[in-house]
Chimera marker file (.cmm) of the C-alpha trace (Angstrom):
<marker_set name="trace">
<marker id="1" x="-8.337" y="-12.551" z="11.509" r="1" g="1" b="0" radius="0.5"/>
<marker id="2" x="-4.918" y="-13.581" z="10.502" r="1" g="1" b="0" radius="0.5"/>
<marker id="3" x="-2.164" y="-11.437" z="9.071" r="1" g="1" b="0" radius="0.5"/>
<marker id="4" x="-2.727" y="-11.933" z="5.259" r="1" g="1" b="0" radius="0.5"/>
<marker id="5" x="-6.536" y="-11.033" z="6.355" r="1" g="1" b="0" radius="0.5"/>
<marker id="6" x="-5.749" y="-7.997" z="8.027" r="1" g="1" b="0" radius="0.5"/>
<marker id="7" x="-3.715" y="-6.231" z="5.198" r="1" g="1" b="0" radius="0.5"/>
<marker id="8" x="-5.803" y="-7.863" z="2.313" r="1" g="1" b="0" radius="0.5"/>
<marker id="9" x="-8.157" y="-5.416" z="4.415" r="1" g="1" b="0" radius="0.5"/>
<marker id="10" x="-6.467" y="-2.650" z="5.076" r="1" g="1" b="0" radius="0.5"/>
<marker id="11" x="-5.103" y="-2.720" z="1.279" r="1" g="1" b="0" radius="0.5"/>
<marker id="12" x="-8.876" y="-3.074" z="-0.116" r="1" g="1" b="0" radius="0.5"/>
<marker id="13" x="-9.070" y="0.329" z="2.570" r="1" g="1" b="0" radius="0.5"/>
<marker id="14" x="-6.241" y="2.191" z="0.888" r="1" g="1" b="0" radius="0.5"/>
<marker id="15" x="-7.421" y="1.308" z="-2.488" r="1" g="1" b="0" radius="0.5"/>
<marker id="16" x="-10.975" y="2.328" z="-2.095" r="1" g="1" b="0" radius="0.5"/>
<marker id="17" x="-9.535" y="5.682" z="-0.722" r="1" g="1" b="0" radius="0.5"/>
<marker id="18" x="-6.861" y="6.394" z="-3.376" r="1" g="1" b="0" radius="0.5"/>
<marker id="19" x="-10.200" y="5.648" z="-6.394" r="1" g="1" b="0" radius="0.5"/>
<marker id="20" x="-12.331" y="8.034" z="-4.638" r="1" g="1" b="0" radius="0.5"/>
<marker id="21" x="-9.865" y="10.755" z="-4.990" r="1" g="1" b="0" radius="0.5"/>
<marker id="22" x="-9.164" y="9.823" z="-9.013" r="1" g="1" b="0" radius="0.5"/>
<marker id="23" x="-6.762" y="7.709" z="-8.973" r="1" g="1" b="0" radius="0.5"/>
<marker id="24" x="-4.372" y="10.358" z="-11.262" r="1" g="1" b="0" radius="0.5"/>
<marker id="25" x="-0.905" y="11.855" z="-9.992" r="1" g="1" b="0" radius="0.5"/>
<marker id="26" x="-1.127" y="14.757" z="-8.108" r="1" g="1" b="0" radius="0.5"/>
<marker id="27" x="1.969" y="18.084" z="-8.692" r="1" g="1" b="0" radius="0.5"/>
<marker id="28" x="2.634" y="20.752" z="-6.820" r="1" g="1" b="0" radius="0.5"/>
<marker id="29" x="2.544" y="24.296" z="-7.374" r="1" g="1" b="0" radius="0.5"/>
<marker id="30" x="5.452" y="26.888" z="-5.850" r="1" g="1" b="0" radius="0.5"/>
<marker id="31" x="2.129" y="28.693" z="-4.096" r="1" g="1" b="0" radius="0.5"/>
<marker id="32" x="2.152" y="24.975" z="-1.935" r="1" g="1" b="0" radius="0.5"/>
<marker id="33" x="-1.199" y="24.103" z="-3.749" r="1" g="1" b="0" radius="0.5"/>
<marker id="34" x="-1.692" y="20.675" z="-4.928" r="1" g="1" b="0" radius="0.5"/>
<marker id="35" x="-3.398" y="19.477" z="-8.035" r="1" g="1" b="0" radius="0.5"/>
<marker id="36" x="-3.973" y="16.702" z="-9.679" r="1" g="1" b="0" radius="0.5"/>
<marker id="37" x="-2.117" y="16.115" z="-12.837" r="1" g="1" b="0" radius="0.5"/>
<marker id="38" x="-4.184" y="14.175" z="-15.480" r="1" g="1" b="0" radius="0.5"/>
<marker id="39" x="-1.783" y="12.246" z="-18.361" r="1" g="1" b="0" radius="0.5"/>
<marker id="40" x="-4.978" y="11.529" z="-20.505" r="1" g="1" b="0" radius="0.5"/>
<marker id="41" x="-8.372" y="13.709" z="-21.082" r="1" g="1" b="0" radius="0.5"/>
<marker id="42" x="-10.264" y="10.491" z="-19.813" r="1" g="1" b="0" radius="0.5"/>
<marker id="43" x="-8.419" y="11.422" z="-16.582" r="1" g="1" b="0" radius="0.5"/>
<marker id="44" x="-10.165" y="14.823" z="-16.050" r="1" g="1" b="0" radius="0.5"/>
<marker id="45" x="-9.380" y="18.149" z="-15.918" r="1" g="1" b="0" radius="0.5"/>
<marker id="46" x="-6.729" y="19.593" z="-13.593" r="1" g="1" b="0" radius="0.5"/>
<marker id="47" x="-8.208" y="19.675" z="-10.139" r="1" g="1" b="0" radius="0.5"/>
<marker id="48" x="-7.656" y="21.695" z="-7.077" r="1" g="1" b="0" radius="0.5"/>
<marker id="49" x="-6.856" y="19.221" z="-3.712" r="1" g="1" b="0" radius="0.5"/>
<marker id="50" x="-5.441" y="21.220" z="-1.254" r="1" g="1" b="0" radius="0.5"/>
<marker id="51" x="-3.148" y="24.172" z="-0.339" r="1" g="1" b="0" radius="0.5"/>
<marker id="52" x="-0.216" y="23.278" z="2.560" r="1" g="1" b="0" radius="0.5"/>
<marker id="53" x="1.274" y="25.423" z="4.938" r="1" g="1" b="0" radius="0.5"/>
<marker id="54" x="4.906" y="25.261" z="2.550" r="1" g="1" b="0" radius="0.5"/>
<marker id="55" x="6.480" y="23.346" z="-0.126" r="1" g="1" b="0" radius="0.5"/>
<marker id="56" x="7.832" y="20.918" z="1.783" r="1" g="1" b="0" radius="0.5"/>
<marker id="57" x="4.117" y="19.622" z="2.964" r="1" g="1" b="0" radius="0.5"/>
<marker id="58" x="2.964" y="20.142" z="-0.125" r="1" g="1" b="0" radius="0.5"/>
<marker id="59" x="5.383" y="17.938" z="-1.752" r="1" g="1" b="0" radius="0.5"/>
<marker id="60" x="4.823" y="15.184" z="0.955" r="1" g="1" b="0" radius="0.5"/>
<marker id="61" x="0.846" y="15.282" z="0.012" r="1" g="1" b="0" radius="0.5"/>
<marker id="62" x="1.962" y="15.219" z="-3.960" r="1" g="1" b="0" radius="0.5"/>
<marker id="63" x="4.292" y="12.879" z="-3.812" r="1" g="1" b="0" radius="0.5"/>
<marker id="64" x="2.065" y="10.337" z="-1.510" r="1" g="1" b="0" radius="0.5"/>
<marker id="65" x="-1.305" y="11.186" z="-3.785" r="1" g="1" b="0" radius="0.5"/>
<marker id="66" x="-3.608" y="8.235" z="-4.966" r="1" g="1" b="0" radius="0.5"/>
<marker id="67" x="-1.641" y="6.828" z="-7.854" r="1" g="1" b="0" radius="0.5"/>
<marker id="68" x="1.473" y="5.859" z="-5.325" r="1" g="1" b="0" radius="0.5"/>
<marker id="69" x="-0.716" y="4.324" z="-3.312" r="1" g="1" b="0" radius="0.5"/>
<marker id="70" x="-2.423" y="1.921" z="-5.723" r="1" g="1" b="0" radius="0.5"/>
<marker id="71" x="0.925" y="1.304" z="-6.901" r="1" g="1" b="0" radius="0.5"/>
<marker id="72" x="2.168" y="0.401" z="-3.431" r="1" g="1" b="0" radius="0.5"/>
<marker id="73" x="-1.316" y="-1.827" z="-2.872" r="1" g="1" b="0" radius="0.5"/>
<marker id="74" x="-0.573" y="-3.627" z="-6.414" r="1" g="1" b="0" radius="0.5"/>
<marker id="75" x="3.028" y="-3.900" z="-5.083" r="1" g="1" b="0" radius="0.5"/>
<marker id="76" x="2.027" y="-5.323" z="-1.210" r="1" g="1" b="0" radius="0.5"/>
<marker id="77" x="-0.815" y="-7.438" z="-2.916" r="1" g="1" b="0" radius="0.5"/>
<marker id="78" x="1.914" y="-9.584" z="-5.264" r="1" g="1" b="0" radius="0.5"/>
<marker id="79" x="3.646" y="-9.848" z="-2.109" r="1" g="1" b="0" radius="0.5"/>
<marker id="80" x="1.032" y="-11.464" z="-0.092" r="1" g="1" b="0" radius="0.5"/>
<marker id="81" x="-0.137" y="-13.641" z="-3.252" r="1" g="1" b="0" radius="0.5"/>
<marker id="82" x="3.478" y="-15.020" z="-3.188" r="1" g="1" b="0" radius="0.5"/>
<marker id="83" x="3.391" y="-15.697" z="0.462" r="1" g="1" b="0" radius="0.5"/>
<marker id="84" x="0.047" y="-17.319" z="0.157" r="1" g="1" b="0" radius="0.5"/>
<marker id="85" x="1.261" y="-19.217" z="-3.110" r="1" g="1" b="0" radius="0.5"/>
<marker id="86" x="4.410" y="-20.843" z="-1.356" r="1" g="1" b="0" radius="0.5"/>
<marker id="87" x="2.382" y="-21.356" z="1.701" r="1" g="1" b="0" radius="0.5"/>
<marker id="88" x="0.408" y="-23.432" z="-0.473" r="1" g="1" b="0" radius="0.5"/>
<marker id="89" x="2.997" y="-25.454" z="-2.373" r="1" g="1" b="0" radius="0.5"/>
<marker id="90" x="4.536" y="-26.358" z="1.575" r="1" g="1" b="0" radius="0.5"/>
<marker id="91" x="1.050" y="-27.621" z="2.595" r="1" g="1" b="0" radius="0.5"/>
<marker id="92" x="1.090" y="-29.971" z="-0.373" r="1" g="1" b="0" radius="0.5"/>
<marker id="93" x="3.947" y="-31.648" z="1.186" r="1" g="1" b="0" radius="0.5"/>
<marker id="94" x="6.722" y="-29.929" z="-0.480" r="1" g="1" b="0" radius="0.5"/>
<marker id="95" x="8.688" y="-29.394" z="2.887" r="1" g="1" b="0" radius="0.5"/>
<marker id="96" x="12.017" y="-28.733" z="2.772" r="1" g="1" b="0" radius="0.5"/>
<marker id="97" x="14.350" y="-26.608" z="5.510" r="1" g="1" b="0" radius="0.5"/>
<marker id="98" x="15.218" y="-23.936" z="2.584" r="1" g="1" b="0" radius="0.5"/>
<marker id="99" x="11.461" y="-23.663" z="1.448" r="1" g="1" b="0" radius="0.5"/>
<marker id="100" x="10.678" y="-23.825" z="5.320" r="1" g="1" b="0" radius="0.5"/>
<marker id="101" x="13.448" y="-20.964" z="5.685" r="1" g="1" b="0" radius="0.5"/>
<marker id="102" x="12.429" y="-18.950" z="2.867" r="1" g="1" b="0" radius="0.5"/>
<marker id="103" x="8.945" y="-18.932" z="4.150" r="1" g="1" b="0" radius="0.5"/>
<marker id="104" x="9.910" y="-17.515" z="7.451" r="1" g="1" b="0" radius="0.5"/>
<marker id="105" x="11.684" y="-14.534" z="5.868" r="1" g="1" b="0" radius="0.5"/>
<marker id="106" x="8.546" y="-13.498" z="3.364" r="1" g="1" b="0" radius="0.5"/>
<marker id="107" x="6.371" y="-14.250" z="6.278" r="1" g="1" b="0" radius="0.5"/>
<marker id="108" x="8.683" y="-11.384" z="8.530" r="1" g="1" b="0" radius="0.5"/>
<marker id="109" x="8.183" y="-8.875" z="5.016" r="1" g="1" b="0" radius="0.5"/>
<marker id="110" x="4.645" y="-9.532" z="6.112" r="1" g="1" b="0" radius="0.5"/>
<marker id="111" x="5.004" y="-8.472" z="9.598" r="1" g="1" b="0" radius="0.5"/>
<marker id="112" x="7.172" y="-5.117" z="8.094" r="1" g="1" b="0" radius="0.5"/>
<marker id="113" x="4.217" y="-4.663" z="5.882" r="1" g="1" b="0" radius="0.5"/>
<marker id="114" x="1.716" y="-4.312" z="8.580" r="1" g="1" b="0" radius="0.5"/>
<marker id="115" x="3.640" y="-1.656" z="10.292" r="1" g="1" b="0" radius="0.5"/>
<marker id="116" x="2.120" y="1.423" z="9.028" r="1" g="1" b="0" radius="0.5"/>
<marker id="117" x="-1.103" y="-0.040" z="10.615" r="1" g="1" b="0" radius="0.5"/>
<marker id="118" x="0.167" y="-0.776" z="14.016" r="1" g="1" b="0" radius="0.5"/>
<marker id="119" x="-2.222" y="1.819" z="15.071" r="1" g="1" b="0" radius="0.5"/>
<marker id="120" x="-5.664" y="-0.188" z="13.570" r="1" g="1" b="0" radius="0.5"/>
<marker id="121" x="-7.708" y="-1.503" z="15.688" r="1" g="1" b="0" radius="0.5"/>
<marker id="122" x="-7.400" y="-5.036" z="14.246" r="1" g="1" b="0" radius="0.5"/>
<marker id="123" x="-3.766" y="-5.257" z="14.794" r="1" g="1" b="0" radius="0.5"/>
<marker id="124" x="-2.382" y="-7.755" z="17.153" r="1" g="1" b="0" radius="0.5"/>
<marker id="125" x="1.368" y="-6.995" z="19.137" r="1" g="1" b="0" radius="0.5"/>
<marker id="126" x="1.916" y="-10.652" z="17.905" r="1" g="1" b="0" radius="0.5"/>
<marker id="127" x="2.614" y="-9.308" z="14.664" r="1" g="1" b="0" radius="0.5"/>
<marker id="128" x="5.169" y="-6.926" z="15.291" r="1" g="1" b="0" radius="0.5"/>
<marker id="129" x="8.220" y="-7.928" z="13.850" r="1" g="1" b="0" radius="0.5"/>
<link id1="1" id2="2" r="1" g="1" b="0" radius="0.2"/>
<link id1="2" id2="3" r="1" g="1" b="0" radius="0.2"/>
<link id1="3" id2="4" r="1" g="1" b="0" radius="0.2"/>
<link id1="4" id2="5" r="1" g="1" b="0" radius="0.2"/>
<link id1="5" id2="6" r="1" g="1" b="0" radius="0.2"/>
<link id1="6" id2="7" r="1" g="1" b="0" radius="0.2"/>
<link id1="7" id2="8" r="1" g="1" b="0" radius="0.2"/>
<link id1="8" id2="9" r="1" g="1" b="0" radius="0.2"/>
<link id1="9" id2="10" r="1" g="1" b="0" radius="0.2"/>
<link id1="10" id2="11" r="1" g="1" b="0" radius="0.2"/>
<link id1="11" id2="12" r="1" g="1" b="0" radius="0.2"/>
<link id1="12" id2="13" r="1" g="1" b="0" radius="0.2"/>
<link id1="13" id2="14" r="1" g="1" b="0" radius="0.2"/>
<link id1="14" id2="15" r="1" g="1" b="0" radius="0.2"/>
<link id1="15" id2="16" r="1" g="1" b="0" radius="0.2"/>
<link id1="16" id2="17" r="1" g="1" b="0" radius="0.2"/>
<link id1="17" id2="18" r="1" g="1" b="0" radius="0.2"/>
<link id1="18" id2="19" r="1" g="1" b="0" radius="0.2"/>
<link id1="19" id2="20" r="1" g="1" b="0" radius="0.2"/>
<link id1="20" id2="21" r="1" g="1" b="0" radius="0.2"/>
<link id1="21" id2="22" r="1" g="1" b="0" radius="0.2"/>
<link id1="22" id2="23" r="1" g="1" b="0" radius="0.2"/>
<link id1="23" id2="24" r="1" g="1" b="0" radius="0.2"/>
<link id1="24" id2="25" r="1" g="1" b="0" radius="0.2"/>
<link id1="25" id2="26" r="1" g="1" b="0" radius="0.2"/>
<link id1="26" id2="27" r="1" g="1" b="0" radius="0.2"/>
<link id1="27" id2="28" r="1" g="1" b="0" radius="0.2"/>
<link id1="28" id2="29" r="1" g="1" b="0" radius="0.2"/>
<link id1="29" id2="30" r="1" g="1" b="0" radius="0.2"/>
<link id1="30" id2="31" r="1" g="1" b="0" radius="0.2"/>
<link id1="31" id2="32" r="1" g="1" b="0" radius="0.2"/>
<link id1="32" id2="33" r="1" g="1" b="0" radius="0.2"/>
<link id1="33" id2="34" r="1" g="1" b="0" radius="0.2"/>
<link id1="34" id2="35" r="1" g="1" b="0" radius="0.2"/>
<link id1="35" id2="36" r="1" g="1" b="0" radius="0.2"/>
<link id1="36" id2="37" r="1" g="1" b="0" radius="0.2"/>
<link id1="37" id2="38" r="1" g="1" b="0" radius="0.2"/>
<link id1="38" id2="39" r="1" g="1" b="0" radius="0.2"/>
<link id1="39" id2="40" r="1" g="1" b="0" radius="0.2"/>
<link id1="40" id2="41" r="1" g="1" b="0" radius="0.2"/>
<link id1="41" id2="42" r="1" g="1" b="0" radius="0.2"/>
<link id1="42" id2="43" r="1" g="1" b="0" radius="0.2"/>
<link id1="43" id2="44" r="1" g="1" b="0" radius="0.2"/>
<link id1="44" id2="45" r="1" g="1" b="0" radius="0.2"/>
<link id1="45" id2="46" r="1" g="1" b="0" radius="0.2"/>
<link id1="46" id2="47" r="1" g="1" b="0" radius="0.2"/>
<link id1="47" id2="48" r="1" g="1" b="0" radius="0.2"/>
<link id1="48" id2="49" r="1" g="1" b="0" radius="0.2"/>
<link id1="49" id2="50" r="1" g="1" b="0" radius="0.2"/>
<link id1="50" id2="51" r="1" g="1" b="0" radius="0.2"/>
<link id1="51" id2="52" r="1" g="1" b="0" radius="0.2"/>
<link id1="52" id2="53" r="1" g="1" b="0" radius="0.2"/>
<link id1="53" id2="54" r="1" g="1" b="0" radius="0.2"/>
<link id1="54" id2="55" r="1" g="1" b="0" radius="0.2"/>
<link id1="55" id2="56" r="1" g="1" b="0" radius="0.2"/>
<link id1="56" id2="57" r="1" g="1" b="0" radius="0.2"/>
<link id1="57" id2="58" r="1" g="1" b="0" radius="0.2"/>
<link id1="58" id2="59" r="1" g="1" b="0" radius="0.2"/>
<link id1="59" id2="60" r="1" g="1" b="0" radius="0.2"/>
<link id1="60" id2="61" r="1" g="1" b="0" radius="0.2"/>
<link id1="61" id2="62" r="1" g="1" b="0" radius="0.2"/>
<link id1="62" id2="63" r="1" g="1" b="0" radius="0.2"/>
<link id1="63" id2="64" r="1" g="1" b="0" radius="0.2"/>
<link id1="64" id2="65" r="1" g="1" b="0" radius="0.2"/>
<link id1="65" id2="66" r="1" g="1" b="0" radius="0.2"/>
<link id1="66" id2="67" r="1" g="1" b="0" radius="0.2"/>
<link id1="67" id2="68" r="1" g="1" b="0" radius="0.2"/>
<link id1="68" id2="69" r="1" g="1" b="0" radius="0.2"/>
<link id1="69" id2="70" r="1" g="1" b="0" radius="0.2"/>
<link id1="70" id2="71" r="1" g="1" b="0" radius="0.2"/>
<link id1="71" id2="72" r="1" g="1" b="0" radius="0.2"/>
<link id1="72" id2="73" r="1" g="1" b="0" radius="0.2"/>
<link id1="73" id2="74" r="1" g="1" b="0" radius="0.2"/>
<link id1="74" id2="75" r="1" g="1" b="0" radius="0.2"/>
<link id1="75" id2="76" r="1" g="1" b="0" radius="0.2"/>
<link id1="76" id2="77" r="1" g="1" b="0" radius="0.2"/>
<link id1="77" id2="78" r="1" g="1" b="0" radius="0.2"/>
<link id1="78" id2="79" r="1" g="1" b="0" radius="0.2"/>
<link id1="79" id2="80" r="1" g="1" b="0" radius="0.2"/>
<link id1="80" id2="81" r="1" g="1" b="0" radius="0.2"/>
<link id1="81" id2="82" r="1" g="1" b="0" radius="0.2"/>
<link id1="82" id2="83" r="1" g="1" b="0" radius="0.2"/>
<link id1="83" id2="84" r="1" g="1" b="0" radius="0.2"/>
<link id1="84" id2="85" r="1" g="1" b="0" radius="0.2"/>
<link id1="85" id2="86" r="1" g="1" b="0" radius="0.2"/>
<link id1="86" id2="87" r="1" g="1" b="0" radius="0.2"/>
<link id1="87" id2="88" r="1" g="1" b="0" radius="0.2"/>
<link id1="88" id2="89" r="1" g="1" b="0" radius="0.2"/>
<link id1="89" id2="90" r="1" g="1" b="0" radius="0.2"/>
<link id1="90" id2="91" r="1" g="1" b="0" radius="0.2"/>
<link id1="91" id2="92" r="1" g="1" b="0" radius="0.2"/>
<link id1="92" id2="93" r="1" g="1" b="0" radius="0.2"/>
<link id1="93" id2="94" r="1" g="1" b="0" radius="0.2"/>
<link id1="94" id2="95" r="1" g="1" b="0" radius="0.2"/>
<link id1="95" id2="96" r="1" g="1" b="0" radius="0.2"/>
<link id1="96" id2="97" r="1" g="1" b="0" radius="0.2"/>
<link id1="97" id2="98" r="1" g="1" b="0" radius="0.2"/>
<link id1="98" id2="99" r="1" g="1" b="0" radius="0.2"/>
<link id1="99" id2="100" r="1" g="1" b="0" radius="0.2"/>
<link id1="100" id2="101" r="1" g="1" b="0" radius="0.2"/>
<link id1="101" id2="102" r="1" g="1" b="0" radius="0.2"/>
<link id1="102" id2="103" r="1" g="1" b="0" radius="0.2"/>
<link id1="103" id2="104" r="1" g="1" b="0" radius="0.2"/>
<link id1="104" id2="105" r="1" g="1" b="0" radius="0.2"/>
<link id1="105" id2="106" r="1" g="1" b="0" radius="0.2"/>
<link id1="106" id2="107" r="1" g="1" b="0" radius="0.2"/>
<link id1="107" id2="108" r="1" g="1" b="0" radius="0.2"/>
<link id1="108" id2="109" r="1" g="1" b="0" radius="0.2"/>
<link id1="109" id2="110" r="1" g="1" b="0" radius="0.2"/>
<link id1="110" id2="111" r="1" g="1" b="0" radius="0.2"/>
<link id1="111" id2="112" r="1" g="1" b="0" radius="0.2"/>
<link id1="112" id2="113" r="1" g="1" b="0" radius="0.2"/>
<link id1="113" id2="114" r="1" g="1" b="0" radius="0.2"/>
<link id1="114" id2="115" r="1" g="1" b="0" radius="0.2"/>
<link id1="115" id2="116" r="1" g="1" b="0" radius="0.2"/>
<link id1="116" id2="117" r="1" g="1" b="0" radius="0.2"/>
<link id1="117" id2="118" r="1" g="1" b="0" radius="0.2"/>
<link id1="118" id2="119" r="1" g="1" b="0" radius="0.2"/>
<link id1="119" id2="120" r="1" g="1" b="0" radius="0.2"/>
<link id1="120" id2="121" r="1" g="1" b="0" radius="0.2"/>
<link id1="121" id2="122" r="1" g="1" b="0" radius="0.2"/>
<link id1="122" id2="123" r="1" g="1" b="0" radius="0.2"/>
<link id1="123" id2="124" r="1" g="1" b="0" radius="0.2"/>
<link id1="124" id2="125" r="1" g="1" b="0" radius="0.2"/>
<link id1="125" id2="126" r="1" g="1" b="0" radius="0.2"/>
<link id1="126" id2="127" r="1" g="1" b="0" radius="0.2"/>
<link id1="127" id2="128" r="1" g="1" b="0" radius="0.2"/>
<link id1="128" id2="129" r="1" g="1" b="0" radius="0.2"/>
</marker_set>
């Protein structure tokens, strides 16, 4: 498994995750209960998630709910897909030192990317940036 495998994976992971718990913002209450906050009726009725220890926990669970993180998996995807793309157009014989240079520095936003999952498993020290 390379590195564009391995967070292609873990993203699909988050994503899964974040759809089996709606998908919709979550708020907070001043009680430190979270709930999720539906914009449209297709989304639902409020729900109850959890109830933290204080505000500040429950804020952290609010603001990191499942519609951040299939935001931040839409963001990390376009990422990859751009590495992958000019990976591509390099193969093809379009080497030059700036492309070459470029390269190197989306291919380090990789390794930065794969830092919240030092901890899998799958992860090789190689990666670490």
């Amino acid at each position: 498994m390379d590195l564009v495998e391995f967070l292609r994976a873990r993203l699909a992971r988050d994503e899964q995750i974040a759809r089996a718990c709606s998908g919709v913002p979550w708020k907070t209450a001043p009680s430190g209960t979270i709930h999720t906050d539906p914009a449209e009726p297709r989304d639902g009725p409020e729900a109850y998630v959890a109830k933290a220890e204080n505000e500040a926990y429950a804020e952290h669970i609010a603001r990191h709910g499942p519609s951040r993180t299939l935001a931040e998996v839409a963001a990390r995807r376009r990422i990859i897909d751009d590495f992958e793309k000019r990976a591509w157009i390099i193969e093809q014989g379009h080497r030059t030192a700036e492309l070459e240079a470029a390269q190197a520095v989306r291919e380090d936003v990789l390794r930065c990317l794969a830092l919240p999952y030092a901890s899998h498993p799958a992860y090789r020290d190689e990666w670490h940036p």
